[in-house]
C-alpha positions in Angstrom: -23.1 23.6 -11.9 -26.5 24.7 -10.2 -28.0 23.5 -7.7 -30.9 20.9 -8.9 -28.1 19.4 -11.3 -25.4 19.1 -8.1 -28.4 17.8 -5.8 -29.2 15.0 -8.7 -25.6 13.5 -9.0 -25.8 13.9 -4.8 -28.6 11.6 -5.1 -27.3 9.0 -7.5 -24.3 9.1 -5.2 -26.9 7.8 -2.7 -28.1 5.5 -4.4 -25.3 3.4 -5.9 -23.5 0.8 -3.0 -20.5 2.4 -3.1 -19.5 2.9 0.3 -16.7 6.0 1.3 -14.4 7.6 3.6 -13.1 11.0 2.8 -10.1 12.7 4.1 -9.9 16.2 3.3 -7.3 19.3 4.0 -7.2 22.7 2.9 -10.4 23.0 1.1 -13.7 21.2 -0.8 -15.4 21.9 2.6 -18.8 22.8 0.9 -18.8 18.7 -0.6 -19.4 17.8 3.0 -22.3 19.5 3.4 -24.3 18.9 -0.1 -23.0 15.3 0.6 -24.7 15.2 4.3 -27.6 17.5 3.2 -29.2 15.1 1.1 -31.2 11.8 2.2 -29.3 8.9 2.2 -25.6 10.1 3.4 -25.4 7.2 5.5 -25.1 5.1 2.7 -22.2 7.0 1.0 -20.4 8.3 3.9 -18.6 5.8 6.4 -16.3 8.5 7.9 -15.3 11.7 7.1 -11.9 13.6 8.5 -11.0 17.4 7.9 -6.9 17.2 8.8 -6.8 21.1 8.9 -3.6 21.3 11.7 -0.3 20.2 10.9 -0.4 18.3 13.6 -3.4 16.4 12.6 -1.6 15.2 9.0 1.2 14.0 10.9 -0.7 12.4 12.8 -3.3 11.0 9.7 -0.6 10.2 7.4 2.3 8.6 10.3 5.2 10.8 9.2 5.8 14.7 8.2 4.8 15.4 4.5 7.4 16.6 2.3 4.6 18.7 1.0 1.2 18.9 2.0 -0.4 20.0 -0.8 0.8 17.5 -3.1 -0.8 14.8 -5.1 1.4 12.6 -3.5 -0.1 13.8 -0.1 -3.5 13.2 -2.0 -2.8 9.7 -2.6 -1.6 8.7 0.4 -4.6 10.0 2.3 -6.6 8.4 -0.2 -5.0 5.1 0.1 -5.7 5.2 4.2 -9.2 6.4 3.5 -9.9 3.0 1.4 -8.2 1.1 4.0 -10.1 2.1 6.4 -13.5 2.2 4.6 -12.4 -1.8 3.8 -13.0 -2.4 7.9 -16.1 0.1 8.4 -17.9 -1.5 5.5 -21.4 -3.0 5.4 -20.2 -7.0 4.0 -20.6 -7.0 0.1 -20.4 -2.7 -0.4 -17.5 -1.9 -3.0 -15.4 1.1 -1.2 -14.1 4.0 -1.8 -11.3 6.0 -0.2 -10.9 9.6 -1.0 -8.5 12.2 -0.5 -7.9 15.7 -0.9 -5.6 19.0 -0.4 -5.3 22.3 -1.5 -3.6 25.8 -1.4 -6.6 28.0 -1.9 -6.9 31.7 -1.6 -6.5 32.8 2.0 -6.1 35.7 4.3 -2.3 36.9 3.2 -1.9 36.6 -0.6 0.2 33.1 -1.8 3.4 33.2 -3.7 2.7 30.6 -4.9 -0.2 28.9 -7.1 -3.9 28.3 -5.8 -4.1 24.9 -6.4 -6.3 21.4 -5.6 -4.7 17.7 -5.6 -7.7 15.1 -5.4 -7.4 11.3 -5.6 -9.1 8.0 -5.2 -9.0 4.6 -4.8 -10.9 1.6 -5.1 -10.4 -2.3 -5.6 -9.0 -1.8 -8.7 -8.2 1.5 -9.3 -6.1 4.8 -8.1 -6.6 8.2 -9.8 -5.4 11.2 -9.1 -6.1 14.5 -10.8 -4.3 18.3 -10.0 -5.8 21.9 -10.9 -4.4 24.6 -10.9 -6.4 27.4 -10.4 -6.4 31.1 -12.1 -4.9 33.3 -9.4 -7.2 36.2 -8.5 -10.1 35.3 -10.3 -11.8 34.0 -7.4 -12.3 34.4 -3.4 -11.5 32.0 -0.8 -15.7 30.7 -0.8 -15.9 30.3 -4.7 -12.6 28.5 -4.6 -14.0 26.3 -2.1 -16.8 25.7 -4.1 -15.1 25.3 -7.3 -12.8 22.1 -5.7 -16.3 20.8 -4.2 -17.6 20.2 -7.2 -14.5 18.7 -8.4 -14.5 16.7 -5.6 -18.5 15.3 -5.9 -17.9 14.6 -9.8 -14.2 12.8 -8.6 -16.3 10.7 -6.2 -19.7 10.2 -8.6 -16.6 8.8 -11.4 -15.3 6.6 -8.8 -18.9 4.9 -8.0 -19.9 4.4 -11.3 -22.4 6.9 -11.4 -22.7 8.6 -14.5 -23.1 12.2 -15.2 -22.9 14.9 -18.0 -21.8 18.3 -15.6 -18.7 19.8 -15.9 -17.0 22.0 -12.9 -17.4 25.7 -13.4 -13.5 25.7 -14.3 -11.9 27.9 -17.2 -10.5 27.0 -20.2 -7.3 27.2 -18.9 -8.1 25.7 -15.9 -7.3 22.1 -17.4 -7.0 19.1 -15.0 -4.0 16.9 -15.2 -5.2 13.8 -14.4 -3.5 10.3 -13.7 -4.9 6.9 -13.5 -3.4 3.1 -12.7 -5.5 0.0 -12.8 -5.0 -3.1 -11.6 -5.8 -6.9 -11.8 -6.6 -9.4 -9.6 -2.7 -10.8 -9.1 -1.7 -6.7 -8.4 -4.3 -5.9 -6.2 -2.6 -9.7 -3.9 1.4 -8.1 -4.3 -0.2 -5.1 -2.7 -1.7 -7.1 0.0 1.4 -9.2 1.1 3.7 -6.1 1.0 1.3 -4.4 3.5 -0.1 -1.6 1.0 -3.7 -2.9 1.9 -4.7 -4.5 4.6 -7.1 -7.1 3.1 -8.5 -7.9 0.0 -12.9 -8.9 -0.3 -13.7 -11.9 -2.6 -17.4 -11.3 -2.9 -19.1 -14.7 -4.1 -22.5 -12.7 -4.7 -23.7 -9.2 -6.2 -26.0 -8.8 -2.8 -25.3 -6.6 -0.3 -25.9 -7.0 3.4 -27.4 -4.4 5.6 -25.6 -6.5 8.7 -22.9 -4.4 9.7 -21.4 -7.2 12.6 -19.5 -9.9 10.6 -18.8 -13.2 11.8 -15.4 -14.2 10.9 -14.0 -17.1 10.7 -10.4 -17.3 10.2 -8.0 -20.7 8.7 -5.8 -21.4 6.4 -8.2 -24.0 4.7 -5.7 -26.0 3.5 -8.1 -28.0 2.6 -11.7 -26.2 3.5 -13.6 -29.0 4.8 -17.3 -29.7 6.6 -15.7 -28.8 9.6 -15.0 -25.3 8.9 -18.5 -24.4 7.5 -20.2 -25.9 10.7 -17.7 -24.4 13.2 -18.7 -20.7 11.2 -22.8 -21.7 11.5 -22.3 -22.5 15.3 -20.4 -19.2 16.0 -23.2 -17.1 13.6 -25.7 -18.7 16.1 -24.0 -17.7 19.3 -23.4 -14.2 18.4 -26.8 -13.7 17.8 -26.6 -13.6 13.8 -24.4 -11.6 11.6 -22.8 -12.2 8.3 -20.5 -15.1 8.3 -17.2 -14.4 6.6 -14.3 -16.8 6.1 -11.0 -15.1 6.5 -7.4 -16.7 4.8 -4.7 -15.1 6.7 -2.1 -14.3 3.6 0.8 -13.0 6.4 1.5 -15.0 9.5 3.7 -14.7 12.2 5.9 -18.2 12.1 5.1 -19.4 8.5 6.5 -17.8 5.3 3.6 -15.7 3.2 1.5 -17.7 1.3 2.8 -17.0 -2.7 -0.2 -15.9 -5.0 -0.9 -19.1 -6.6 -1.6 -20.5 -3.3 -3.6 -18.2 -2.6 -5.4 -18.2 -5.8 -5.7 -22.1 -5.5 -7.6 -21.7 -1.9 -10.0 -18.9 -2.9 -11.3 -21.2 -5.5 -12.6 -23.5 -3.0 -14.9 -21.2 -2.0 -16.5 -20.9 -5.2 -17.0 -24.4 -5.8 -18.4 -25.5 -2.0 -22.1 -26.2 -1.5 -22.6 -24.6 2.2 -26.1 -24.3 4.3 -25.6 -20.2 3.9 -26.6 -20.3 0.7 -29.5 -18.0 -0.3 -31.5 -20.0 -2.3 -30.6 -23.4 -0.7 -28.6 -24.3 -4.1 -25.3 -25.7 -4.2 -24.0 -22.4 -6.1 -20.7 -21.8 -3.7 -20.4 -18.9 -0.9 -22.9 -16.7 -2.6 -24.3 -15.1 0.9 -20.3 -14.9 2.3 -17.1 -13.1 1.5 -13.6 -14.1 2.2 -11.0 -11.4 3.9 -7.1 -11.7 3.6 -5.7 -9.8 6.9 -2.5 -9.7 8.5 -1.9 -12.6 11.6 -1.4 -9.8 14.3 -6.1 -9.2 13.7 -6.7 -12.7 14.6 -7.5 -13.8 18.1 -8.6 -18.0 17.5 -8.3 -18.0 21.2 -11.2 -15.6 22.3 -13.5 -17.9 20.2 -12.5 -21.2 21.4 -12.9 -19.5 24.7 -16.0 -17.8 24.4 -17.5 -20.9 22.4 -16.6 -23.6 25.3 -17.8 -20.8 27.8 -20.9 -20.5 26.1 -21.1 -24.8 25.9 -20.4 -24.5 29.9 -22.2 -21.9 31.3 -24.9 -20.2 28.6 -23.0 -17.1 28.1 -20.0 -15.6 26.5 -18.8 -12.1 25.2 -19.9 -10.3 22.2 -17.5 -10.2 20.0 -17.6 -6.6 20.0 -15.9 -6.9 23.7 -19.2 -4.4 24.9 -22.0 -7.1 25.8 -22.8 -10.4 26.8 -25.4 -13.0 25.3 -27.4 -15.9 26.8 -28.4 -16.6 30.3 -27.3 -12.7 31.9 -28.4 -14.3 35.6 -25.9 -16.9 35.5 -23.5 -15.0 34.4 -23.9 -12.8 37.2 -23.6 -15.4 39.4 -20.7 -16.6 37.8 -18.9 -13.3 38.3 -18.6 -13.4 34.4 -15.7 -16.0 34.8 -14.7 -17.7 31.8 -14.0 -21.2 31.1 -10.3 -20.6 31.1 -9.8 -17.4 34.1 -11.7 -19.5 37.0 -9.7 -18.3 39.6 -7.6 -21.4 41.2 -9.4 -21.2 45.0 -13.0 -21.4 43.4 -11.7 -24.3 41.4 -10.5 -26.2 44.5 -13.6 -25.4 46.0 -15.9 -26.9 43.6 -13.5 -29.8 43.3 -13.9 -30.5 47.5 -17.9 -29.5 47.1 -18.1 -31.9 44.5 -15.7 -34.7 46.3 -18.0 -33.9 49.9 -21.5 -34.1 47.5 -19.7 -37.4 46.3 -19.3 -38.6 49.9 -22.4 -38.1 51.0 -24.4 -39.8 48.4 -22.6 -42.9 48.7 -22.4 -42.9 52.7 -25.7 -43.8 52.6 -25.2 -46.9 50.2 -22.4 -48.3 51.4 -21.7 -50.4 54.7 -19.9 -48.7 57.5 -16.4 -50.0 58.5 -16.1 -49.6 62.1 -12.3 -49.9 62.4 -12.2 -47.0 60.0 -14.5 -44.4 62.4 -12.4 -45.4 65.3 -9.1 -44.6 63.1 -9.1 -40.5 63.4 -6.6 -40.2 60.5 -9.4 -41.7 58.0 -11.8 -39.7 56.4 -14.8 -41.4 58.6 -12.9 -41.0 61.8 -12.9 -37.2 60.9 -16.5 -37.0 60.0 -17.1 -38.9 63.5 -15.2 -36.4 65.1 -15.9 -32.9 63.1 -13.6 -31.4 66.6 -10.6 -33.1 65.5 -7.9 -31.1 64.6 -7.7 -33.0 61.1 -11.2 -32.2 61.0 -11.1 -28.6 58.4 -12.3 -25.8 58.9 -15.1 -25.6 62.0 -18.4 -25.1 61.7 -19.5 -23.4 64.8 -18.2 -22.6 69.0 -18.5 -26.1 71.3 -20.6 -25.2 73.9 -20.7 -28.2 75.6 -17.8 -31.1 76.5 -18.9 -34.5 75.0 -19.1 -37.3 77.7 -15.4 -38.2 76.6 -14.3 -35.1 77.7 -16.1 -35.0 80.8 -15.1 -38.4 82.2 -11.4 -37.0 81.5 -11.9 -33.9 83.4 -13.1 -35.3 86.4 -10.3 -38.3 86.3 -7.7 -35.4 85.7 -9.5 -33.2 88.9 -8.9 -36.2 91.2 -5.6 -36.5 89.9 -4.9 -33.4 90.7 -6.7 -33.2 94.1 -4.5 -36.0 95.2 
């Protein structure tokens, strides 16, 4: 492969909207950098991890490897890859999860054969391919650079980009390849067993360049007006976003929706007219996609929260947890307090504030009941005599004695002069 022809499918790579992440061990290092090397990478690459340690593929994969240059080993990292480009994805990108291993040629010689195991998976697809490699024929680098090519024409198959190369393999160097497509009912029995962790209904061929999504999340059982409003209002608080619906296929204390429900909801969505639409047309969710995740990602509370917060005071969280939005000097004020953490002594104070601002609007409307300012356990009586006991919390030191209390010292000193 030479180097204009590599930096051309590089390029395409670029181009197309598949979005990937790559998790790679034991070789194909040199993909990396003609990947990152060429304009554009940030639209390919979402994440890329080199598992080199031991350590670090237990740690990737959740569990010791029976082998870690396997294809199996290959598949499973692929299969985390495209779960995890599925949540770092730009709303409406098709992903891509990739994995790789190898035994290349290293420092001591190997018993056994130099060999690559690359696989990857998309919506609808899982392949994985194995080559062995002629032992001795190469050093550690052109090895290397042998499985990164595999690995760029592996990723350029899986986003549809086409291309005429070949590898510099040798004859004999034939790949065994293996591949496994799915529908639309296969891809959901993966979801409620927990293989993936959502699956994207895209109701339009556009993609977004909005990475923060606005999710709403229901059962919409049926979806109604409701739902499409609550989803606007929360778009507009946050600032803007992509709006997203989200059907929760797994919950907590209900049994897992069955496919045909789920198939029966999704169609909703195509048939809705909606203000999101693009062109104003009563086409269905064409500017939204719909997410099926597992109960324990949803947190309804934190938006009701946040929303009657915002409805309150004129600010809530971002829903990335990092910032606020709205009126910053109130909340600052407001120490930041939510509608549902006021503390319980600033709630009774505003209560009494609120009672005392009460008071004294209608003191000065209403007719004064003398029995009721001589009678110290009413509320007059105490506002007569601020001194009383009953009287709360004092205001400020007496400095001088009222003429009650002076005409009952000086009674009390003859008393006691006597």
């Amino acid at each position: 492969m030479t180097d204009s022809c590599r930096r051309a499918l590089v390029e395409a790579i670029h181009s197309s909207p598949t979005q990937a992440v790559i998790y790679l061990s034991g070789g194909a290092s040199q993909a990396l950098g003609w990947l990152m090397s060429v304009p554009g990478a940030s639209n390919t690459v979402l994440e890329s991890v080199v598992t080199y340690s031991r350590m670090s593929m237990i740690q990737l994969l959740g569990k010791v490897p029976a082998q870690a240059a396997s294809s199996q080993t290959a598949e499973e990292m692929a299969l985390l890859a495209y779960n995890r480009a599925l949540k770092l994805s730009k709303p409406g990108s098709p992903v891509l999860g990739v994995g790789f291993t190898g035994a290349l040629a290293s420092a001591q010689p190997k018993r056994g054969d130099h060999r690559f195991h690359v696989s990857t998976r998309t919506s609808d697809r899982f392949w994985t391919s194995t080559v062995t490699l002629t032992k001795g024929l190469r050093t550690r680098e052109q090895e290397d650079g042998v499985s990164s090519q595999y690995l760029i024409k592996a990723i350029a198959n899986a986003s549809k980009v086409p291309g005429t190369f070949v590898p510099d393999l040798t004859e004999s160097e034939v790949p065994d390849e293996y591949e496994k497509k799915f529908d639309e009912e296969e891809e959901l029995k993966q979801l409620l067993s927990g293989i993936i962790c959502f699956k994207v209904y895209p109701f339009s061929s556009d993609t977004s360049n909005v990475e923060r999504k606005i999710i709403l999340s229901g059962s919409f059982n049926p979806l109604h007006d409701g739902h499409l409003k609550l989803l606007e209002i929360a778009t507009s608080i946050c600032g803007g976003g992509y709006p997203c619906f989200e059907l929760s296929a797994v919950n907590a204390d209900k049994p897992p929706l069955e496919i045909p429900q789920i198939n029966d909801r999704v169609k909703q969505f195509e048939k809705v007219a909606h203000p999101y639409t693009k062109d104003g047309l009563a086409q269905g969710l064409r500017n939204h996609k719909l997410e099926f995740v597992e109960d324990a990602s949803i947190e309804s509370f934190v938006f009701d929260e946040q929303y009657n917060t915002f409805q309150k005071y004129e600010y809530a969280v971002d829903p990335s947890q990092n910032s606020y939005i709205g009126d910053l000097e109130k909340m600052k004020g407001c120490d930041a307090i939510s509608v549902y953490n006021i503390p319980q002594h600033e709630q009774k104070k505003r209560k009494l504030e609120k009672k005392k601002e009460k008071m004294e609007e209608e003191g000065d409307e209403q007719d004064v009941d003398m029995t009721e300012v001589d009678n110290p356990s009413t509320d007059m009586g105490l506002m007569k005599n601020r001194k009383s006991p009953w009287a709360g919390k004092k205001e400020g030191l007496q400095v001088e004695l009222s003429e009650e209390q002076k005409k009952y010292a000086e009674e009390y000193a003859k008393k006691k002069g006597e």
